[in-house]
C-alpha positions in Angstrom: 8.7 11.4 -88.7 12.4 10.2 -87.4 12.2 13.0 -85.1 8.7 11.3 -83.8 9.8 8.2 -83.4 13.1 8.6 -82.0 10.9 10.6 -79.0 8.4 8.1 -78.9 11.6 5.3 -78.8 13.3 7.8 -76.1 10.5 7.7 -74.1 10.2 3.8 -73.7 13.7 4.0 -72.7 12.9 6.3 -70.0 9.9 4.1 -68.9 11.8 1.0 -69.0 14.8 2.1 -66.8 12.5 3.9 -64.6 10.5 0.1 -63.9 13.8 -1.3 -63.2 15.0 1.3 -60.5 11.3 0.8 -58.8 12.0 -2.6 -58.8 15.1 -2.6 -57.2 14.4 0.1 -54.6 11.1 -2.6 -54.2 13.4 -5.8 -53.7 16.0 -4.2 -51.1 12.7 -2.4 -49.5 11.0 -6.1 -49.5 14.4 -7.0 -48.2 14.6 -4.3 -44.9 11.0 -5.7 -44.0 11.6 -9.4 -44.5 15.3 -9.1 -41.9 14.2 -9.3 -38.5 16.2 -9.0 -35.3 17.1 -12.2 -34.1 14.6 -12.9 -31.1 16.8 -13.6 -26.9 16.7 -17.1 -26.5 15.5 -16.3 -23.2 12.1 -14.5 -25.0 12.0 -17.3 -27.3 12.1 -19.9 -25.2 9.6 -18.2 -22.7 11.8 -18.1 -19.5 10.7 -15.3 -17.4 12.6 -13.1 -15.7 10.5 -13.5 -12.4 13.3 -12.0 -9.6 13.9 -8.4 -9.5 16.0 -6.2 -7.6 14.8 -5.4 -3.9 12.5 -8.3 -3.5 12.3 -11.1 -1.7 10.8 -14.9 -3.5 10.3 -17.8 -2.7 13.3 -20.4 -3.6 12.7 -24.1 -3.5 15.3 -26.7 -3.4 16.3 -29.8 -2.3 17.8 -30.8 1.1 21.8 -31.5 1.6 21.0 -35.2 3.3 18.2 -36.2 0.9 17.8 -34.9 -2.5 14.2 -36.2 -2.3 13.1 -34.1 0.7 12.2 -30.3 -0.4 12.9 -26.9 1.6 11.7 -23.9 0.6 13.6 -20.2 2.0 14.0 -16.6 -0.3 16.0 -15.1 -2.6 16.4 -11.5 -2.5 18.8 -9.2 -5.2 19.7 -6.7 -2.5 22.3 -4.5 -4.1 23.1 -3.7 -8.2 26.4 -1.5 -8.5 28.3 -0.2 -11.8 32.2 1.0 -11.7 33.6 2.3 -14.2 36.8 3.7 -13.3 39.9 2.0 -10.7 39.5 4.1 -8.2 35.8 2.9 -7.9 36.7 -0.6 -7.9 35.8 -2.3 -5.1 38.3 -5.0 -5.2 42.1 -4.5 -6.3 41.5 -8.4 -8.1 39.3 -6.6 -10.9 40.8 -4.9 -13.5 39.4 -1.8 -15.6 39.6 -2.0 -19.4 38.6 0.6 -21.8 35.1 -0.2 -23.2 34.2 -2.0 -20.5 32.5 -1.6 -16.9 32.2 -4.0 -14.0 28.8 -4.5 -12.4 28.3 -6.2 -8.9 25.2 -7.8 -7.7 24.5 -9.1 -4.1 22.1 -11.3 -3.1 21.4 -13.6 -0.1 19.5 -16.6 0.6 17.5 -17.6 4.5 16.0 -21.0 5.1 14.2 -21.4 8.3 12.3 -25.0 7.8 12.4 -27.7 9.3 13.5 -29.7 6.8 16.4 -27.2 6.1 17.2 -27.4 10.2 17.3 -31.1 9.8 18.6 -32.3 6.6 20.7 -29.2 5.7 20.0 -27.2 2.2 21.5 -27.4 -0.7 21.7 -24.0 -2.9 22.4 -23.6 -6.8 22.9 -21.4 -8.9 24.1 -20.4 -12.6 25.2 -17.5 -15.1 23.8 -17.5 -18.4 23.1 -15.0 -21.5 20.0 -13.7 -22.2 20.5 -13.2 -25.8 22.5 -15.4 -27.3 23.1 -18.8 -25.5 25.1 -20.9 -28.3 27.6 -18.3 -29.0 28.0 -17.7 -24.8 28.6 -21.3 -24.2 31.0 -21.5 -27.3 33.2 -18.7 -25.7 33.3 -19.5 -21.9 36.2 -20.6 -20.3 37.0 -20.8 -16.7 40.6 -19.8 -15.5 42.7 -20.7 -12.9 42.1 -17.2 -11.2 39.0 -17.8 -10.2 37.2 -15.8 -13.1 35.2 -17.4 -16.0 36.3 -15.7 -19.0 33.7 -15.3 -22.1 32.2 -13.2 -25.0 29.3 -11.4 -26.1 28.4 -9.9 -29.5 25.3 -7.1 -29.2 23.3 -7.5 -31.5 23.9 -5.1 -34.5 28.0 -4.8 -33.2 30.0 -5.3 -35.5 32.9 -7.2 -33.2 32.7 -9.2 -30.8 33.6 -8.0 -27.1 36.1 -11.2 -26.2 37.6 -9.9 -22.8 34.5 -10.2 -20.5 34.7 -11.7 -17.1 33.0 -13.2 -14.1 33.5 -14.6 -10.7 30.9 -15.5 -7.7 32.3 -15.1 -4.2 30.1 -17.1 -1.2 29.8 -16.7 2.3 28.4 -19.1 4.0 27.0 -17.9 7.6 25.6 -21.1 8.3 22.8 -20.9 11.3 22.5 -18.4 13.5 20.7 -17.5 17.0 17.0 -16.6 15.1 17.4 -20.1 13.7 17.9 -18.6 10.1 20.3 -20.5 7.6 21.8 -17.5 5.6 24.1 -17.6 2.2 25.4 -14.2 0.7 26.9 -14.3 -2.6 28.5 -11.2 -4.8 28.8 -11.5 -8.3 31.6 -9.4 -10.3 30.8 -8.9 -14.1 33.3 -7.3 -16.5 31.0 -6.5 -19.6 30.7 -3.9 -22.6 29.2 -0.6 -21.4 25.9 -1.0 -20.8 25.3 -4.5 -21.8 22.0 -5.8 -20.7 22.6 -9.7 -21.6 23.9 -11.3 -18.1 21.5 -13.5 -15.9 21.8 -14.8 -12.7 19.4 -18.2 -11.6 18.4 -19.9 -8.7 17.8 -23.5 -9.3 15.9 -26.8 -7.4 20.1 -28.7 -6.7 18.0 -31.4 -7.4 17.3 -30.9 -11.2 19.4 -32.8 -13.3 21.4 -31.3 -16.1 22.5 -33.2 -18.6 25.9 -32.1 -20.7 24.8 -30.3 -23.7 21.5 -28.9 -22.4 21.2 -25.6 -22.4 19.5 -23.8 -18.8 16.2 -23.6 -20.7 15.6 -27.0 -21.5 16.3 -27.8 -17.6 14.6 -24.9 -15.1 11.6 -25.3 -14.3 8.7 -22.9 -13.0 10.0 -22.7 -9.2 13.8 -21.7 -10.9 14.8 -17.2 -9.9 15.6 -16.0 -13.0 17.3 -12.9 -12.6 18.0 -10.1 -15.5 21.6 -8.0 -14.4 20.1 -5.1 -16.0 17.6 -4.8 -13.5 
């Protein structure tokens, strides 16, 4: 009879600790489910990435002389380069780091309006984060170089990459014989390997941007948003 009920008592045990570990591999299993990645501001605030690279859009924006009056010329991305190494660099002011790679973009801007022949036009443009806009503007700093220092943290790393760098150089061609009003810009990013996160936008000059609004709340439909990655 002890012998019987010490089984049957045994056996409960076994039942009872057995429920317990179900329920816990159930509560961290609930828990992997439940944890989502965190959405890109720029996919939850539905800005589309509407300016790829080799193509030409349209980019509207407001005069020099009269922020009222609108011209309308193109954007195209024309070149996208990664280098890696110093003796790739194209420019003795950027410096390699370990971990990190530079990527250069080129683009240009042509006006040939009217109102852009009379009134002069009046480009702008930005560099954002796609991911993570809060912790970007928390950790940008412009130096005295010329380069805008700031950090990113991809999603899942588990530290932050703090010695990222950019800088925008312009030229300017003014008008020409064709009666063409053309702008080239480079842009020099130092980022982590393969980070996907940096944007480029053309914006309306006319737009106002109030201090603490992020780019989302103040594009609109006509703004080039462009993705670095592509």
């Amino acid at each position: 009879m002890k012998k019987a009920l010490t089984a049957i008592m045994l056996a409960a045990v076994m039942i009872l600790v057995s429920a317990c570990t179900l329920g816990a591999n159930n509560e961290n299993n609930n828990n992997t489910i439940n944890i989502a990645p965190k959405l890109p501001d720029f996919e939850e605030h539905n800005v589309n990435v509407n300016l790829k690279l080799g193509e030409t859009a349209d980019y509207k924006t407001a005069t020099k002389l009269d922020i009222e009056m609108e011209t309308v010329g193109t954007v195209t991305i024309t070149e996208r380069n990664v280098y890696k190494f110093a003796d790739e660099l194209p420019d003795a002011t950027l410096e390699p780091l370990e971990g990190y790679e530079w990527v250069e973009v080129k683009a240009t801007s042509m006006f040939t309006d009217d109102n852009a022949r009379e009134l002069g036009v009046d480009r702008a443009s930005c560099v954002t984060n796609y991911y993570d806009l809060t912790y970007y503007e928390l950790h940008i700093e412009t130096q005295a170089d010329g380069f805008t220092k700031f950090s990113v943290k991809p999603e899942g790393a588990e530290q932050a990459f703090d010695e990222c760098l950019y800088t925008k150089v312009i030229d300017n061609l003014g008008w020409n014989d064709d009666r063409q009003s053309i702008c080239n810009y480079t842009w020099y990013f130092r980022v982590p390997e393969g980070y996907d996160g940096m944007v480029i936008i053309f914006f309306n000059s006319a737009i106002e941007w109030p201090d603490g609004k992020y780019v989302y709340e103040v594009i609109d439909a006509d703004s080039l948003v462009y993705r670095v990655a592509e």
